[in-house]
FIROMI-398445 format. One line per 3 residues: for each residue x, z, y of N, C-alpha, C. Coordinates in steps of 0.02 Angstrom, whole numbers, plus 50000, padded with zeros to 5 digits. Atoms other than C-alpha are relative to their C-alpha. Last residue first. Layout:
REM FIROMI-398445
X,Z,Y,X,Z,Y,X,Z,Y; ...
This chain:
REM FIROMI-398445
50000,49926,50017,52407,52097,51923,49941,49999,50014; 50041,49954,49964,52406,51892,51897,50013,50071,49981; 50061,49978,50008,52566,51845,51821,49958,50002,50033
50008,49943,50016,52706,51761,51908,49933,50016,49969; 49933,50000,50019,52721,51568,51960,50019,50055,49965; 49969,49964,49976,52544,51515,51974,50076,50026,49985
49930,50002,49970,52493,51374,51941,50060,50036,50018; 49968,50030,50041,52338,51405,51843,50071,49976,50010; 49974,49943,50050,52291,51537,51965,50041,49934,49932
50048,49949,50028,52288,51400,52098,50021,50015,49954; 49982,50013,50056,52403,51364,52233,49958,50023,49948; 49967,49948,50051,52343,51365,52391,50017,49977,49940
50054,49975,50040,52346,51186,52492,50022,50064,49926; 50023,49963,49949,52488,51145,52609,49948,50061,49975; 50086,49961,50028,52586,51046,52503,50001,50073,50025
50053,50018,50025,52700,50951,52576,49924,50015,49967; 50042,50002,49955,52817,51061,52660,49950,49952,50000; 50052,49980,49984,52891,51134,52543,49939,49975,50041
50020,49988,50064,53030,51007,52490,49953,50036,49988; 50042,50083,50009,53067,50978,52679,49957,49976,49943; 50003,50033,50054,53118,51184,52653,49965,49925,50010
50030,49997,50043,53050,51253,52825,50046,49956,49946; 50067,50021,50014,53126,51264,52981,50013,49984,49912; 50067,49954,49998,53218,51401,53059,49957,49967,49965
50051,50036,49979,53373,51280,53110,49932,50029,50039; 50014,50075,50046,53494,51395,53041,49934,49971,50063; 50013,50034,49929,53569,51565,53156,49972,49907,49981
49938,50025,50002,53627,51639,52970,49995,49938,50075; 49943,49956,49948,53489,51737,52982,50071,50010,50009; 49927,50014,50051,53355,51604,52897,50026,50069,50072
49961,49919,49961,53160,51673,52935,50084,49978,49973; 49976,50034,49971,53050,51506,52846,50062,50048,50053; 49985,49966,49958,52985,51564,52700,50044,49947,50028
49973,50057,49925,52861,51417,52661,50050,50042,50022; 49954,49946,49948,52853,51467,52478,50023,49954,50052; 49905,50041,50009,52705,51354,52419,50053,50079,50024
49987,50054,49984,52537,51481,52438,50066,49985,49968; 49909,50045,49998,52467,51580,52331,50018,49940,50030; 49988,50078,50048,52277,51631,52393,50075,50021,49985
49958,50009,50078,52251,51804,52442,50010,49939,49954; 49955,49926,49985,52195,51788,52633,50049,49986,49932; 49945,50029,49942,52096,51614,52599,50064,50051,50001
49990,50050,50032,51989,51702,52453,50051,49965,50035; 49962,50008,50029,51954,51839,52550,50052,49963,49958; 50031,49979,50065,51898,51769,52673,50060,50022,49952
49988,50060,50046,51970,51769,52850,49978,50020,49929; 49974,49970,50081,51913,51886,52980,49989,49954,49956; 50024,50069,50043,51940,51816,53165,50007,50039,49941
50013,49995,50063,51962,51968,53302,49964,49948,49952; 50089,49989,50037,51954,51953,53499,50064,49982,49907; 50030,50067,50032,52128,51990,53579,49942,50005,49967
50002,50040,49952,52174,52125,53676,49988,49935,49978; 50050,50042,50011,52121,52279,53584,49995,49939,50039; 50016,50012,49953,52254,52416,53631,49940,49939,50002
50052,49918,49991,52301,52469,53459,49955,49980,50083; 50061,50002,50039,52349,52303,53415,49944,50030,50023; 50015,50067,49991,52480,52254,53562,49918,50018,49947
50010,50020,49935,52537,52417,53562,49945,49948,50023; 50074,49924,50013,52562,52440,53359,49949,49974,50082; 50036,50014,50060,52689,52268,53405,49905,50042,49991
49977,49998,50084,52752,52322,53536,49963,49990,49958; 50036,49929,50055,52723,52301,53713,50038,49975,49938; 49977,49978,50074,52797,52207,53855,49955,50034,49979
50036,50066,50065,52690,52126,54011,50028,50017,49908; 50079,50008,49982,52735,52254,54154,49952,49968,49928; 50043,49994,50073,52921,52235,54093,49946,50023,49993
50023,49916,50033,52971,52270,54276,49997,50026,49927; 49931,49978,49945,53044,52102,54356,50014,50078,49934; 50049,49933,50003,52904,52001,54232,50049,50067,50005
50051,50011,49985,52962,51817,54265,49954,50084,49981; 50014,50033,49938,53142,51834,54273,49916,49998,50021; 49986,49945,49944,53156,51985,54146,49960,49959,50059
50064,49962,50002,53078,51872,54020,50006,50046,50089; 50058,50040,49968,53210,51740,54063,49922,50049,50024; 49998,50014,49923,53350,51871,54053,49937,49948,50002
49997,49964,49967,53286,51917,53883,49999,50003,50069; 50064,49991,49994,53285,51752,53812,49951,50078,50045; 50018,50075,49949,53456,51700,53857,49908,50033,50016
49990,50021,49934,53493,51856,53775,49980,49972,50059; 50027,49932,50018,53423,51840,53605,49974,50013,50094; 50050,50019,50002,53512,51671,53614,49937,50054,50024
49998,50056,49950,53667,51747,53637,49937,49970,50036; 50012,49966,49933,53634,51887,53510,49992,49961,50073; 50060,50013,49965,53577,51783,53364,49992,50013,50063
50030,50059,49981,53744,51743,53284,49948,49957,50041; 49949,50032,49943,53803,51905,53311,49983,49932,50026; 49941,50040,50042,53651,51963,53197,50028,49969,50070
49943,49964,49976,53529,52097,53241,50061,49988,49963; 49971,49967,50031,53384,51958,53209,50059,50050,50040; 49940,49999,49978,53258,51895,53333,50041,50027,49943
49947,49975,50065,53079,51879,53330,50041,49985,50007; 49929,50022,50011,52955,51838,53462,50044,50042,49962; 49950,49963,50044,52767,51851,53482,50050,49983,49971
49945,50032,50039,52665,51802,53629,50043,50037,49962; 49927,49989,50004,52511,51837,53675,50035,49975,49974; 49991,49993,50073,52332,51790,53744,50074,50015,50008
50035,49963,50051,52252,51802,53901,50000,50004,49954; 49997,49929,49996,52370,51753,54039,49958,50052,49935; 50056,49957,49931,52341,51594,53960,50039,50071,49993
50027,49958,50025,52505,51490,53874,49958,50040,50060; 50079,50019,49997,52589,51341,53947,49929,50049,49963; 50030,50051,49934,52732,51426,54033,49938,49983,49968
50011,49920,49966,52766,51545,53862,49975,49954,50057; 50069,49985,50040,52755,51378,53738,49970,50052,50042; 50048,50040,49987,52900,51317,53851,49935,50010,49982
50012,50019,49911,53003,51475,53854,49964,49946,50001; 50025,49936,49964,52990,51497,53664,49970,49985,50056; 50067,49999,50031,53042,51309,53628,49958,50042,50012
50026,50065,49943,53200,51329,53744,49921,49986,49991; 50020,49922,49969,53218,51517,53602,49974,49933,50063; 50067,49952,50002,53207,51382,53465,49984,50039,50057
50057,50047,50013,53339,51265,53511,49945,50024,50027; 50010,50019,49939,53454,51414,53566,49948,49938,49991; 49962,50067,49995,53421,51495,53398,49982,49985,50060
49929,50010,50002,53382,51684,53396,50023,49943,50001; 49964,50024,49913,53204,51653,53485,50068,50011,49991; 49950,49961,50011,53095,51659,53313,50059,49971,50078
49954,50056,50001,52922,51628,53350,50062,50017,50003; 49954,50004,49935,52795,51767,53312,50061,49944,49985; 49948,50050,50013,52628,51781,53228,50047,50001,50047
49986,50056,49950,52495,51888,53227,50035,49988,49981; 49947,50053,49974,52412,51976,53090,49995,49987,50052; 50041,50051,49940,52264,52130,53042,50089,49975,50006
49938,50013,49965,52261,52227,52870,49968,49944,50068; 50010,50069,49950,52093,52298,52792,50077,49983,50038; 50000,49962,49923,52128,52390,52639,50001,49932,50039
50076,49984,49994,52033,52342,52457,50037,50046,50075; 49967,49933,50043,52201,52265,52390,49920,50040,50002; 49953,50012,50054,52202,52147,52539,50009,50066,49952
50006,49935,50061,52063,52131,52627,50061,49982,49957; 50034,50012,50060,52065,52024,52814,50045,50028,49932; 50017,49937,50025,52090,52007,53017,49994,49979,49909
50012,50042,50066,52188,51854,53101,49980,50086,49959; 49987,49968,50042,52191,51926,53283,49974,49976,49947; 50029,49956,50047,52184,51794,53398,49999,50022,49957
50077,49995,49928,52250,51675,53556,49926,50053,49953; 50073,49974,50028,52417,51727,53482,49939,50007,50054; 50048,49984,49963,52568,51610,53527,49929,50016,49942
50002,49954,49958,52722,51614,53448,49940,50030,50031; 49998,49931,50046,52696,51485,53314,50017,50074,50020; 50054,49939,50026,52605,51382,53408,50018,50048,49964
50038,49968,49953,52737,51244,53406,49915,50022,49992; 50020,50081,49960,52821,51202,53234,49959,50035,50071; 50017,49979,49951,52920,51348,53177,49996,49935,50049
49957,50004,49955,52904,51310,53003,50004,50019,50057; 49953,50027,50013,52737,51263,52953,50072,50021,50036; 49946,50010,49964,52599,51377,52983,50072,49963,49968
49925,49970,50031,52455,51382,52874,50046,49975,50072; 49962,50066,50026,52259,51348,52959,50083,50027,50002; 49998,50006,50068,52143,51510,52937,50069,49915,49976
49966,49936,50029,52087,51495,53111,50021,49987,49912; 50055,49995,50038,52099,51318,53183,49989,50065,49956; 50043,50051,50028,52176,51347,53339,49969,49998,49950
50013,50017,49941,52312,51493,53377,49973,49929,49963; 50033,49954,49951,52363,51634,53278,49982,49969,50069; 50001,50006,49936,52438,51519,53144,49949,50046,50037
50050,50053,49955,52444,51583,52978,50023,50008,50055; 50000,50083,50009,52571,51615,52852,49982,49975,50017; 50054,50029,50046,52542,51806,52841,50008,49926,50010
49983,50046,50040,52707,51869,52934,49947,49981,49939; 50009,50064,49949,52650,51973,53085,50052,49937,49953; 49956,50031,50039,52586,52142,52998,49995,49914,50063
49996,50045,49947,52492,52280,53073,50069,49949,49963; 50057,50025,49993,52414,52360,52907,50002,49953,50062; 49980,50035,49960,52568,52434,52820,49939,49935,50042
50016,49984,49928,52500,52545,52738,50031,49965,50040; 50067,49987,49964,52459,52443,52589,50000,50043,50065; 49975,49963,50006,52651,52356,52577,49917,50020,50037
50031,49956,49926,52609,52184,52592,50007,50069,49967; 49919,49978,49943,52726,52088,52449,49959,50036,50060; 50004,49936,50025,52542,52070,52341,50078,50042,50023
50040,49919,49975,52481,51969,52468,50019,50054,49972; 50018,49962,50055,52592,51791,52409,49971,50085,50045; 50018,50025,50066,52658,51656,52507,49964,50038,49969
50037,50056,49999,52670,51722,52684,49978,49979,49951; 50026,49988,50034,52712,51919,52638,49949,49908,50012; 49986,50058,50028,52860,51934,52689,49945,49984,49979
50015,49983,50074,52812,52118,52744,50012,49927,49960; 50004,50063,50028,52832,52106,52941,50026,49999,49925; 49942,50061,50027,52789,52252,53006,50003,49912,49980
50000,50073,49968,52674,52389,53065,50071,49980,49960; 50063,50061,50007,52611,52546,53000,49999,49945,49992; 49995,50069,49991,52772,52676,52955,49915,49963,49998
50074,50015,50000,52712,52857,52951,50006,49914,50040; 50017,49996,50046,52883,52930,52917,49908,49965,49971; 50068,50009,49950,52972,52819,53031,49966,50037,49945
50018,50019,49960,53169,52841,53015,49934,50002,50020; 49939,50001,49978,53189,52947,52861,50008,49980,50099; 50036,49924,49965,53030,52892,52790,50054,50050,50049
49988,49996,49931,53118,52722,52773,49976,50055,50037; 49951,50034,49971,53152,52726,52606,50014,50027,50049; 49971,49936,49987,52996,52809,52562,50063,49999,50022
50050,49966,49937,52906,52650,52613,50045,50084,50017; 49995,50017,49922,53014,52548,52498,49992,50018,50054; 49947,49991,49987,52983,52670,52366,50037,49990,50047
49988,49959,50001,52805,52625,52375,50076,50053,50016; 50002,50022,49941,52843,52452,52377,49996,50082,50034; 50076,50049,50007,52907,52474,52188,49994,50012,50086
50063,49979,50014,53090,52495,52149,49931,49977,50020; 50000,49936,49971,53269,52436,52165,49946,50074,49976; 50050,49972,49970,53301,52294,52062,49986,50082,50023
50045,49947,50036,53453,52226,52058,49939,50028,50017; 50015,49934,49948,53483,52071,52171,49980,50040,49925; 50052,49957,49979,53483,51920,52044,50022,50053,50020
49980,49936,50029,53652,51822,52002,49934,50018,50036; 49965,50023,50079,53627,51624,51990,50004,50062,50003; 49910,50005,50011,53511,51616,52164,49989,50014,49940
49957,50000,49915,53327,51565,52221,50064,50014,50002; 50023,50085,49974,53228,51515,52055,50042,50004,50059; 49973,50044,50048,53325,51657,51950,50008,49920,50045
49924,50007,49951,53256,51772,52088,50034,49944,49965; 49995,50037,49924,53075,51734,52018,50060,50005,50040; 50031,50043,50022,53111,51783,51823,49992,49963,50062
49922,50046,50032,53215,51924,51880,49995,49941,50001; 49947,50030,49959,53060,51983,51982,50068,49963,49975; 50035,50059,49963,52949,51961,51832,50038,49984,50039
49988,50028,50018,53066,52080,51736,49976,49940,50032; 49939,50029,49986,53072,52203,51855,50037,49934,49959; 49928,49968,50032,52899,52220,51862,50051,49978,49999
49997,50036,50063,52797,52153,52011,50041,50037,49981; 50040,49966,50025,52773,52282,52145,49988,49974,49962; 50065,50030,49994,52928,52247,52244,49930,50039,49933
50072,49927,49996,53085,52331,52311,49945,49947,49987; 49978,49940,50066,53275,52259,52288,49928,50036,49990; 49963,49928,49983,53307,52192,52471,49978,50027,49935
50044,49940,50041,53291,52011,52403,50022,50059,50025; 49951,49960,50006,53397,51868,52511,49947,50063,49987; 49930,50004,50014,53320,51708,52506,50058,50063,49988
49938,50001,49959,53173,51776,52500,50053,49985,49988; 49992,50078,49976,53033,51733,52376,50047,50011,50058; 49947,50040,50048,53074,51919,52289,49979,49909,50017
50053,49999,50060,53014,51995,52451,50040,49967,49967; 50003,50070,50018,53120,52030,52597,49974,49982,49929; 50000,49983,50063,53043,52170,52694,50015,49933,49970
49983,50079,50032,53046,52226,52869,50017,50004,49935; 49977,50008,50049,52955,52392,52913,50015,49925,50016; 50075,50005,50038,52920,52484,53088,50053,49968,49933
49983,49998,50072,52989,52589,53216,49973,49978,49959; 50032,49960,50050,52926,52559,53395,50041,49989,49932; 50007,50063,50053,53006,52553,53560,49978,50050,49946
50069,50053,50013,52955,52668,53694,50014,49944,49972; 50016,50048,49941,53095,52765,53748,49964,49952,49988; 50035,49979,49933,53060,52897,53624,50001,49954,50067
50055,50012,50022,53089,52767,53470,49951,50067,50081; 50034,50060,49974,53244,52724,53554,49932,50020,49996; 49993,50000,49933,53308,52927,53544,49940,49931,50041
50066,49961,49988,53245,52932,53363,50000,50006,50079; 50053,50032,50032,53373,52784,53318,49922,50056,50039; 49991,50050,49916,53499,52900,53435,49935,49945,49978
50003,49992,49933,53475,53033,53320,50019,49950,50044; 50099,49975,50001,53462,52958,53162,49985,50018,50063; 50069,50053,50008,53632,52864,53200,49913,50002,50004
50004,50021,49941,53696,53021,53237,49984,49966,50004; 50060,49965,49970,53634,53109,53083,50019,49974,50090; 49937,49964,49932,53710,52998,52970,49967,50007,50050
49942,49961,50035,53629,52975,52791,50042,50021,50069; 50009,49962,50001,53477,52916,52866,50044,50068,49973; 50004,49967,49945,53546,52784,52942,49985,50065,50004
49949,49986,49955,53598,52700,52807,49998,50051,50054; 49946,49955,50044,53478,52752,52672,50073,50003,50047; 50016,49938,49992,53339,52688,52795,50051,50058,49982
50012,49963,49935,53425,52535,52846,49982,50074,50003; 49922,49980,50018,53438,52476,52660,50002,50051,50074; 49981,49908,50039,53260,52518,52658,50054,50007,49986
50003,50011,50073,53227,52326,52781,50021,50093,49966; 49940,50002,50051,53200,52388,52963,49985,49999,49940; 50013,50019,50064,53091,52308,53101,50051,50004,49934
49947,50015,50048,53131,52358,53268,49983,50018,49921; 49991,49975,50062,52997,52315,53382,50051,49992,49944; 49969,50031,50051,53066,52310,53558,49965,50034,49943
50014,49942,50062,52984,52394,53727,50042,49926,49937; 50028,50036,50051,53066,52279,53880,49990,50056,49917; 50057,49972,49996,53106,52374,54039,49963,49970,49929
50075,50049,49983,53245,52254,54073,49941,50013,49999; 49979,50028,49931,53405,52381,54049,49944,49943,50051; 50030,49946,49946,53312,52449,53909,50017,50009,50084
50075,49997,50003,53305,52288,53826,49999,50046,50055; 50042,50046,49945,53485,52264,53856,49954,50008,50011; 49980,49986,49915,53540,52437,53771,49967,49950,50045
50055,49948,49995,53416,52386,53621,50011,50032,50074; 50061,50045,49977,53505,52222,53594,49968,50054,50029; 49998,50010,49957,53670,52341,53598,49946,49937,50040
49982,49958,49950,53634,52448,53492,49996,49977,50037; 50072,49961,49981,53560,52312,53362,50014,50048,50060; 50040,50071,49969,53731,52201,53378,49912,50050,50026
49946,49991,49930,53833,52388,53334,49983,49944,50021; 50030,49907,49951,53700,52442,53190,50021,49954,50077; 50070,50022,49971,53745,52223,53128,49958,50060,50039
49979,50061,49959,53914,52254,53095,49919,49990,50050; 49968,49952,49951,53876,52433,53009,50004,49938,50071; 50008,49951,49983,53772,52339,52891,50011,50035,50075
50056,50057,49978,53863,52206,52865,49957,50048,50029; 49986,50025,49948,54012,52324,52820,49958,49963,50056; 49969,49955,49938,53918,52415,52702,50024,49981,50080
50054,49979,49953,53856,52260,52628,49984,50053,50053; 50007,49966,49912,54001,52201,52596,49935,50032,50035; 49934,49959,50018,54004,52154,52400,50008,50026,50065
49928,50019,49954,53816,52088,52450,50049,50033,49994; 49978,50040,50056,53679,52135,52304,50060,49947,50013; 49984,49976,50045,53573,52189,52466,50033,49938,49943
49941,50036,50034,53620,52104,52641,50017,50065,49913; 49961,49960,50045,53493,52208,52707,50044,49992,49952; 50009,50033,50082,53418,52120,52839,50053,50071,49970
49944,49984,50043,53353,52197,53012,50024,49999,49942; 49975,49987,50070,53241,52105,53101,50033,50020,49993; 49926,50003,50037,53202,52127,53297,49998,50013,49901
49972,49952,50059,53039,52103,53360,50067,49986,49976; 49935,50043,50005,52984,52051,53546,50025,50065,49928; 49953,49966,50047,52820,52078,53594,50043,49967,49975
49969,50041,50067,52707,51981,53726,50050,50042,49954; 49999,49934,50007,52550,51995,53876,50068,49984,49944; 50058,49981,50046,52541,51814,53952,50035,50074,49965
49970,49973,50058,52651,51787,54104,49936,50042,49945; 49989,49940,50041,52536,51704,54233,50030,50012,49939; 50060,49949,50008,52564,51518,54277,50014,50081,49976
50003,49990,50070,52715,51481,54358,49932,50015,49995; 50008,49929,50036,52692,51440,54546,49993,50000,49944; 50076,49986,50027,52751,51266,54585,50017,50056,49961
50014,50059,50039,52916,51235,54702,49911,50054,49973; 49992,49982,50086,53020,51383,54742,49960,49953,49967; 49931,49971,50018,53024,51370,54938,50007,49993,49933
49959,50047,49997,52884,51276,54996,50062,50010,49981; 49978,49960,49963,52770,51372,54867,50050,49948,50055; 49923,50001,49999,52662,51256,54763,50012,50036,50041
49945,49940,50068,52486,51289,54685,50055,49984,50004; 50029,49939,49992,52391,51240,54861,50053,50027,49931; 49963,49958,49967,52473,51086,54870,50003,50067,50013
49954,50015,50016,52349,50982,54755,50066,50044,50019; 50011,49966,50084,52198,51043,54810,50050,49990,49981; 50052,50041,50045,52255,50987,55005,49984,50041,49949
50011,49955,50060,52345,51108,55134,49962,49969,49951; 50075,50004,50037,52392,51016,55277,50013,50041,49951; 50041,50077,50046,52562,51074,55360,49932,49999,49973
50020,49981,50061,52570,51179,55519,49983,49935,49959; 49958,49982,50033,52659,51103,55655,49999,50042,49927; 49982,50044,50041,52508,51031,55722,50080,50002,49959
50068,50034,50045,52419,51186,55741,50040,49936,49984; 50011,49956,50077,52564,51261,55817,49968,49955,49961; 49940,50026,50042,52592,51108,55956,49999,50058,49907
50035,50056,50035,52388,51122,55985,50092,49982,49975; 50047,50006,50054,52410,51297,56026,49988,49965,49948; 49990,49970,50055,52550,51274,56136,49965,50014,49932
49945,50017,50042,52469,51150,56228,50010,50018,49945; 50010,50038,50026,52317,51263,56261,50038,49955,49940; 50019,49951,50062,52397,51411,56323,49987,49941,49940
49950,50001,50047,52502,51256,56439,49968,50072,49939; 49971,50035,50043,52339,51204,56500,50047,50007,49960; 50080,50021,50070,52261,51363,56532,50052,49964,49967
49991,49969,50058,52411,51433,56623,49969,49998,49951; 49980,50042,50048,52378,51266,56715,50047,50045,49958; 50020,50078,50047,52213,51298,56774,50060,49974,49976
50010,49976,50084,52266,51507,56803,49981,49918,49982; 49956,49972,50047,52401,51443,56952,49963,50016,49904; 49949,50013,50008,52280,51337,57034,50050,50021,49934
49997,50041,50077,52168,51430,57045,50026,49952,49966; 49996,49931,50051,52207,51538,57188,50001,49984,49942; 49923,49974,50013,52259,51371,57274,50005,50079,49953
50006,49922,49950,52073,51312,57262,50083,50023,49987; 50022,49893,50029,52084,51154,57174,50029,50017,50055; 49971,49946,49951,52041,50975,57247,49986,50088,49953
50031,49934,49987,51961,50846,57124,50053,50047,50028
């Protein structure tokens, strides 16, 4: 076929438009189901960062010849978990035992800079080591003879006794005077919950699968809340989650894996001490958070996390709630394992009144 010399020129600006076209097109790769959730640069997109709180303990090394020192050792680890945080956008609940209160409240720069965090959006709340703790802060609502009677079983010199939970509370009035939230030791036994204290994240259960089923140790799930564990203690309503402890490098690897396979639609809750031993770890875990949530978009606190309504609500009977369990505490802050007594961990099932180790009140 004969072209027209005018046309000529546009029949083979066709062809080469064409060409080009068809070299793009085949320089683009396929796109299957399979390839669609990878990047070619960074591999496979994380799933969404699920919503998550990060609590700090603070012990109270009561009935310790140093405790002062311990104390002071551990202000100057907490300062500077609290500096990182705020370097990452990350809110922190800091959870103080009533030695904390008498410390801090006795020196007004400490109080003031403590009241400084609590304006940059962390929250103030209670930690409490009950007389099944390895290490007693001195405050319960058994008499002081009962507690003697249960420290006996855990060391050879008993913690003096301080006062009743009440006291505990006034403690810390100092720092928070309208304390809510904490962690109240209160896995084994209900009557260590401190009644206003109503956001609590040490009841013994898992916050993920069968509701109402005990937590062992920090076996996986123990971070993740796919729901609020609601129910009566005393005749007030309290509400749980649960959090996984991320001061051991073991544990905090454990964290980060449970966090990847977790829905955008439930949370995660992590614990930490303001111990040298923990900071590293603490750390590690920090920069990861950072990595996957630039802003701290996804932090809250404890109260935060409640007050905001992001999980659906399970209410457990009474009967389940106030059982006695074994003592599973499992919280060491000497950077240990984390897991459970091997000697506990057989029996799963409450304990009944005939067993019990203390009076009924």
């Amino acid at each position: 076929m004969m072209l027209q010399p005018g046309r000529t020129k546009n029949f083979y600006s066709s062809i080469s438009i064409l060409l080009c076209f068809f070299l793009i097109i085949c320089s683009i790769p396929s796109v299957s189901a399979e390839s669609k959730v990878f990047r070619p640069d960074t591999g496979p997109i994380p799933n969404p960062l699920p919503l998550y709180f990060i609590a700090v303990h603070n012990e109270p090394f009561h009935g310790d010849p140093h405790q002062e020192q311990k104390l002071q050792a551990a202000y100057s680890v907490l300062r500077e978990m609290v500096s990182r945080a705020d370097e990452y956008g990350l809110s922190l609940t800091l959870m103080f035992t009533p030695q904390w209160g008498t410390m801090i409240g006795s020196d007004q720069e400490k109080l003031a800079e403590v009241r400084s965090w609590e304006k940059n959006g962390h929250e103030i709340a209670l930690h409490h080591h009950s007389i099944y703790h390895s290490g007693w802060d001195g405050y319960t609502d058994y008499s002081p003879d009962e507690a003697r009677i249960e420290r006996l079983k855990h060391t050879k010199i008993p913690e003096p006794y301080l006062g009743t939970l009440d006291d505990m509370i006034a403690a810390l009035a100092p720092l928070n005077p309208v304390l809510q939230s904490g962690c109240a030791n209160d896995e084994q036994d209900k009557v260590t919950l401190p009644s206003s204290i109503t956001y609590d994240t040490c009841s013994g259960f898992l916050n993920t699968g069968i509701p109402g089923e005990r937590s062992i140790g920090q076996e996986n799930g123990k971070g993740v809340n796919d729901f609020v564990i609601v129910g009566d203690v005393k005749g007030t309503e309290h509400k749980w989650l649960s959090h996984h402890i991320i001061g051991v490098f073991d544990q905090e690897r454990v964290a980060e894996q449970e966090i990847e396979r977790m829905s955008q639609d439930s949370v995660f809750g992590a614990i930490t001490h303001s111990s040298q031993k923990q900071a590293e770890p603490t750390y590690k875990f920090f920069t990861y958070i950072h990595s996957r949530d630039p802003l701290g978009n996804r932090s809250r606190t404890l109260s935060e996390i409640m007050n905001e309504h992001i999980l659906p609500e399970i209410t457990l009977s009474n009967d389940v709630v106030n059982a006695r369990y074994p003592n599973e505490r499992v919280t060491y802050d000497d950077g240990g394992s984390g897991q459970a007594d091997p000697m506990l961990r057989n029996e799963l099932l409450p304990v009944g009144p005939k067993n019990r180790k203390l009076p009924d009140h």
